[in-house]
N, C-alpha and C positions, 0 to 999 in steps of 0.2 A: 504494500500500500504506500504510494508517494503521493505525499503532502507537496502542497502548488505554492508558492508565491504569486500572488497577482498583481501583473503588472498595474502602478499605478501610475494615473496621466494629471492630476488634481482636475480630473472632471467638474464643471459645473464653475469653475474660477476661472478668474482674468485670466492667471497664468497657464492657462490650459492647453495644451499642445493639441490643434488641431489633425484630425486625421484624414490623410490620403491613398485611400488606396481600393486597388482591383483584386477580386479574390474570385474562385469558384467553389460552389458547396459540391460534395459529393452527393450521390444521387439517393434518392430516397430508398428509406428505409420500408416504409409502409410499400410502397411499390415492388420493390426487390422480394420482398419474400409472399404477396402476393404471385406475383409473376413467378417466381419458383414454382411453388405450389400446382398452379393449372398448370404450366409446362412439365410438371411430372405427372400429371393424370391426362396429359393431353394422346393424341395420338400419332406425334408424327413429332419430329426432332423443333427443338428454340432454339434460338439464340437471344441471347439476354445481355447487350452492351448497356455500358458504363454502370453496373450494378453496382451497391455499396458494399465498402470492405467495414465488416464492423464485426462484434462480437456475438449481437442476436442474427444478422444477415451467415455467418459462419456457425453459430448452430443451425438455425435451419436448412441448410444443405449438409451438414454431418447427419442431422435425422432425414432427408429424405435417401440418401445416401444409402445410410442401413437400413432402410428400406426397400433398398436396391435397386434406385433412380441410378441414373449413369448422370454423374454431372463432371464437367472436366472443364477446367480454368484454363481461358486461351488468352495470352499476354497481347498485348498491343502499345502499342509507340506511349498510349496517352493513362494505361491501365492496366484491367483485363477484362474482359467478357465470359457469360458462361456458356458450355453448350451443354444441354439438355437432352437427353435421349431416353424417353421413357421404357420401363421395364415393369412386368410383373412384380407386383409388392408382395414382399414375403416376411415373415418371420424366423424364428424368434428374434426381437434385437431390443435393445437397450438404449432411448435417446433422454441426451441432458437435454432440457428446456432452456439453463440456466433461471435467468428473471426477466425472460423475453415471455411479453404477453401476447403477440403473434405465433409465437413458437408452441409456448404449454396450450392455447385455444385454436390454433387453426391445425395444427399435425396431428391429435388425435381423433378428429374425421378421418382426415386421411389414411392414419393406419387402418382406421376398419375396415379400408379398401383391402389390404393384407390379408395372406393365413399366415394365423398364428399367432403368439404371445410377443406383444409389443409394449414392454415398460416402461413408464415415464418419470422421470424425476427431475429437480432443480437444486437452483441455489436455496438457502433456509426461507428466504423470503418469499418465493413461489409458493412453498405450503400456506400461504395467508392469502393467497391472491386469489379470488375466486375465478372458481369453470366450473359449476355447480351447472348453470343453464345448457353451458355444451354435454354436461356429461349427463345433462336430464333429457336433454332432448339427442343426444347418439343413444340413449334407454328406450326416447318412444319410439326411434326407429328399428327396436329389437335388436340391438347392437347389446355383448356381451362386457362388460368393464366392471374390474376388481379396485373398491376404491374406499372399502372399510366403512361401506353407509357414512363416510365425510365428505364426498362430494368434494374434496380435495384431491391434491397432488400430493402425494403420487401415487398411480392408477395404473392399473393394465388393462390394454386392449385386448379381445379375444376376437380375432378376425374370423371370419370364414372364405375372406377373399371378394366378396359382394356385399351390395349394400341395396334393398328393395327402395328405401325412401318411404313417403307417405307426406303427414300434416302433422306438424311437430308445433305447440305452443311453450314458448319461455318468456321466461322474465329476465327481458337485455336491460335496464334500469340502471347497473350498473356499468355496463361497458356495450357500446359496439361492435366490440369484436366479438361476441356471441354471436352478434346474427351474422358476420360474416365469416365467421368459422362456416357454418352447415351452409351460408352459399356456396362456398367454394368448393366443398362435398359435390353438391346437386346435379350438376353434367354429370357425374357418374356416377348416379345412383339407377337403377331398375326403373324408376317410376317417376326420379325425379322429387322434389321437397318442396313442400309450400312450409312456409314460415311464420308465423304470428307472433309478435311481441306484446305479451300481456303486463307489465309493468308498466308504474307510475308515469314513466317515462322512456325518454329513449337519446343517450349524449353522444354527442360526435358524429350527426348524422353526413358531414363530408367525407367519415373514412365506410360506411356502407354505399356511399356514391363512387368512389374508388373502387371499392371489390365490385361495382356494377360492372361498370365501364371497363376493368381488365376482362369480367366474364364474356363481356361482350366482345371485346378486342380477338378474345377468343372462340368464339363462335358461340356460344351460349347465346339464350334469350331466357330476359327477367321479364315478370311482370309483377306489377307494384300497383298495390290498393293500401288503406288506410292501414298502418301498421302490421302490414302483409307483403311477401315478396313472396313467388313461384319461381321457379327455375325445373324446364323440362328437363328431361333426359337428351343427351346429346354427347357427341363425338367431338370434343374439342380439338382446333387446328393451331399444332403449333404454330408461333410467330416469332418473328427478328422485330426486334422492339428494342427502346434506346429507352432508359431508366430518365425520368426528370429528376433534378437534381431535391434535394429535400427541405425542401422551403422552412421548416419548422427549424431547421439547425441554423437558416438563416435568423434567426431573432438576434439573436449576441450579438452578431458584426451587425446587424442594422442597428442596436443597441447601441455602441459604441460611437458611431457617428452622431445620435443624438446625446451623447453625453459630454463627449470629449470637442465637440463641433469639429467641421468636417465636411468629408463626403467619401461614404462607401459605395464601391461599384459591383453587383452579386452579378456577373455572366451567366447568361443564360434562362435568365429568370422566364419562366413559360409564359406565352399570351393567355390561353387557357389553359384551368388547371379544377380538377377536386380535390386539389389538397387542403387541407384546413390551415395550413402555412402561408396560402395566397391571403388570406387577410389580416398580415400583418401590416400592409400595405396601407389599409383605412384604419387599423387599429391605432399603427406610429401616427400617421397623418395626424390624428385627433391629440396626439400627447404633444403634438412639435412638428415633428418629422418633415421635409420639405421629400416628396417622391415623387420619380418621373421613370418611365417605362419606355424603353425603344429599344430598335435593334442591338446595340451594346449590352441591354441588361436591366436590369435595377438599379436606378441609382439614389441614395440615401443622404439627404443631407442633413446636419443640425445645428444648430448655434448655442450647445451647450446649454440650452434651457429648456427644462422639460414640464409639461402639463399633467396634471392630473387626467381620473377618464374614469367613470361609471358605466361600467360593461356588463354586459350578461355574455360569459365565456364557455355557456353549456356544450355548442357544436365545435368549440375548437381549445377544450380543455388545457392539452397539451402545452399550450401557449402561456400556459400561468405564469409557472416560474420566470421564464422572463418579464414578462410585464409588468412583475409582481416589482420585482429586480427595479425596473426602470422606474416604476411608480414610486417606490420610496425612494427616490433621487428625486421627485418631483417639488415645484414650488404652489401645489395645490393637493388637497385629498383625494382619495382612489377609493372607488367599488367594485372590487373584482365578484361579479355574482353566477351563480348556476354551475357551480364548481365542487360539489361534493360529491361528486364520481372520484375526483380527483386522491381522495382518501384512501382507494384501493389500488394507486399506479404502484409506481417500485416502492413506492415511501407512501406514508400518510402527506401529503403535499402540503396542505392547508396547515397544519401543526407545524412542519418543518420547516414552512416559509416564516408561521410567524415568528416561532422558537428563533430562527438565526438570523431576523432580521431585528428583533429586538434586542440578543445581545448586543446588536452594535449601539444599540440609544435608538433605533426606531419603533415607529410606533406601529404597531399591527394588531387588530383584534380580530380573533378567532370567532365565525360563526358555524353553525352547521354546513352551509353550502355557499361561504360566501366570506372574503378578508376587507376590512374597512384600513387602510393605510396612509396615516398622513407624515406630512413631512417633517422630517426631524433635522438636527444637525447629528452625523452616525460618527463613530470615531470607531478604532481596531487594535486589539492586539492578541487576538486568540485568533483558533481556526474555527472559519465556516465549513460546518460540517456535513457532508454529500448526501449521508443517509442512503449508500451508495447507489446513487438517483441521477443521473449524467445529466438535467436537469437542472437539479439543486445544484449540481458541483458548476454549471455555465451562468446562473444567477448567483453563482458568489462571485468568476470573473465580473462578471457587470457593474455588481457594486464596487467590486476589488479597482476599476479604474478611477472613482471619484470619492473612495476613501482607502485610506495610506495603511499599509501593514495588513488588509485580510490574507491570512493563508487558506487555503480550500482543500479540503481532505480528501485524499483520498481521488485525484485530476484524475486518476486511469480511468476510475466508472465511466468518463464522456468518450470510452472507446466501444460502449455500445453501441452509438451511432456515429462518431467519427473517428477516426485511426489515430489522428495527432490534431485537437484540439490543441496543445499547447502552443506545437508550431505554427499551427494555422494563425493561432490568435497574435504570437510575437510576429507575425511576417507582417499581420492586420495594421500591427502598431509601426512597424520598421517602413510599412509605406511600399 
């Protein structure tokens, strides 16, 4: 475990070093392991450029893997790309999840495809995460899973090699990626799956807009009624597809420019997109942010002075910690609301953010689904700590610019979704 110094720039002062510079994000995570996924139940070879190298992106091709996907890394001038050559899924095998919530909720559909015993397990923190609703509804599908009546992790699959389908009701309430777990199932199942979400609620509906548009990329057809999705049965066709970069890991570096003033330039930034990272875009706008979009990219500007912002953050959760970050840097109070999903991601989020942003002298109150945050003057001499939440550890760099001496615990976590966050972020500052 290596402890980070974070670069500071005395954001939000005269003496502020403005920043300049062009970066590119790697490609999305949320994409890369969907696209996995269907191109290992598809029926004819992918190709998959500019994927992301990351820690949850590298387990889930270790488990389809031992599942007995054929996947082989082909290097190129700018990366690597992957190629995809589907195979009969078999068992017995043994996949780490780690604390990847795409990995523990979307791979064990897929093993059902398998014969045989397929066991899952992670890091200590996945036994807290819920997949109660996948492993309720791979039940109503007559699917066999060993899970000690706790609807936890860790579980076995008992394949038989097919999957009939039917009309599965859960409770996604908590997370999204329940219902797009058994989407990605449903091209291959017998019959095909209709879907129902009977919960309160339903957060992050841009990333079941995502698992749409892949199924579809891939030959699938959804149809969609009120908290209901269908997916017939089908022959999915592989595809050569180019990964978008991951707009949510773009928050920091656009962070940075409004804090330090500046202007950050993110390549490549898509015209359209389902990511819930494209609107960071109106999000910044409203705190400061000066942004403009063209051919070049994204470009981010600030002048070191940031506004407050009363949000309802339900459909694009993921975005807290930074926001959260940026807003207590703010010269007005903050409403981050619709965020109590957020309590079951790597960390309890809402606790974490407010715990380490009040050690520094800021003010943050805890509600059930929602952080009230106003501006404080914060000072540093401990470390903020990651809660190893790649996340948390990227909203300690952001305040780590515009207060002196945070260390952040524990930098490796943000190799979840990028490979060298550190470097990335010192080339950010070196211009």
């Amino acid at each position: 475990m290596t402890n980070w110094s974070a670069p500071f720039r005395s954001g939000l002062l005269p003496a502020s070093v403005p920043i300049n510079a062009e970066l590119s994000i790697p490609g999305s995570k949320s994409a890369t392991n969907r696209a996995l996924i269907l191109a290992a139940i598809a029926s004819s070879k992918s190709i998959i450029r500019k994927p992301l190298a990351s820690r949850d992106t590298d387990l889930m091709v270790d488990g389809l893997r031992k599942l007995g996907c054929k996947i082989e890394k082909i290097n190129t001038k700018d990366g690597f790309d992957y190629e995809i050559t589907p195979q009969p899924l078999m068992g017995p095998a043994q996949i780490d999840v780690g604390n990847a919530g795409t990995v523990m909720r979307f791979l064990p559909p897929i093993a059902a495809l398998a014969k045989g015993l397929i066991h899952f397990d992670g890091d200590e923190r996945s036994h807290e995460r819920p997949v109660a609703p996948v492993i309720d509804g791979l039940e109503q599908l007559g699917i066999s899973i060993e899970h000690g009546n706790k609807y936890r992790l860790p579980l076995t699959i008992n394949g038989s090699g097919k999957v009939k389908g039917g009309t599965v009701k859960i409770d996604a309430s908590a997370s999204s990626q329940f219902v797009s777990a058994l989407l990605l199932l449903a091209p291959a199942t017998e019959d095909g799956i209709t879907i129902q979400n009977i919960g309160p609620s339903l957060p992050s509906l841009p990333h079941i807009e995502m698992t749409i548009q892949m199924l579809q990329l891939f030959g699938a057809k959804v149809e969609i009624s009120e908290n209901t999705w269908k997916v017939s049965p089908c022959k999915l066709i592989g595809q050569d597809l180019i990964i978008e970069p991951d707009l949510s890991n773009a928050a920091p570096f656009m962070a940075a420019a409004m804090i330090c003033g500046g202007t950050v330039l993110i390549k490549d930034w898509p015209e359209k997109t389902a990511q819930p990272g494209d609107q960071l875009r109106s999000i910044f706008s409203s705190m400061g942010a000066k942004i403009t979009h063209d051919k070049d990219g994204l470009k981010v500007s600030g002048s070191g002075s940031v506004k407050g912002i009363d949000i309802d953050l339900s459909n694009v959760g993921e975005l807290t910690p930074s926001i959260a970050a940026v807003a207590s840097l703010a010269n007005t109070a903050s409403t981050l609301r619709g965020i109590g999903h957020l309590r079951l991601h790597e960390t309890d989020r809402l606790a974490a953010l407010a715990s380490e942003i009040n050690n520094l002298g800021g003010s943050v109150t805890e509600g059930p689904g929602e952080l009230l945050i106003k501006p404080t003057q914060m000072k540093s001499s401990q470390i903020f700590k990651s809660y190893e939440d790649h996340r948390m550890a990227t909203a300690g760099a952001i305040i780590g610019l515009a207060v002196e001496g945070i260390t952040v615990e524990n930098i490796e976590t943000t190799r979840k979704t990028l490979s060298d966050f550190p470097g990335m972020w010192q080339a950010m500052l070196d211009g």
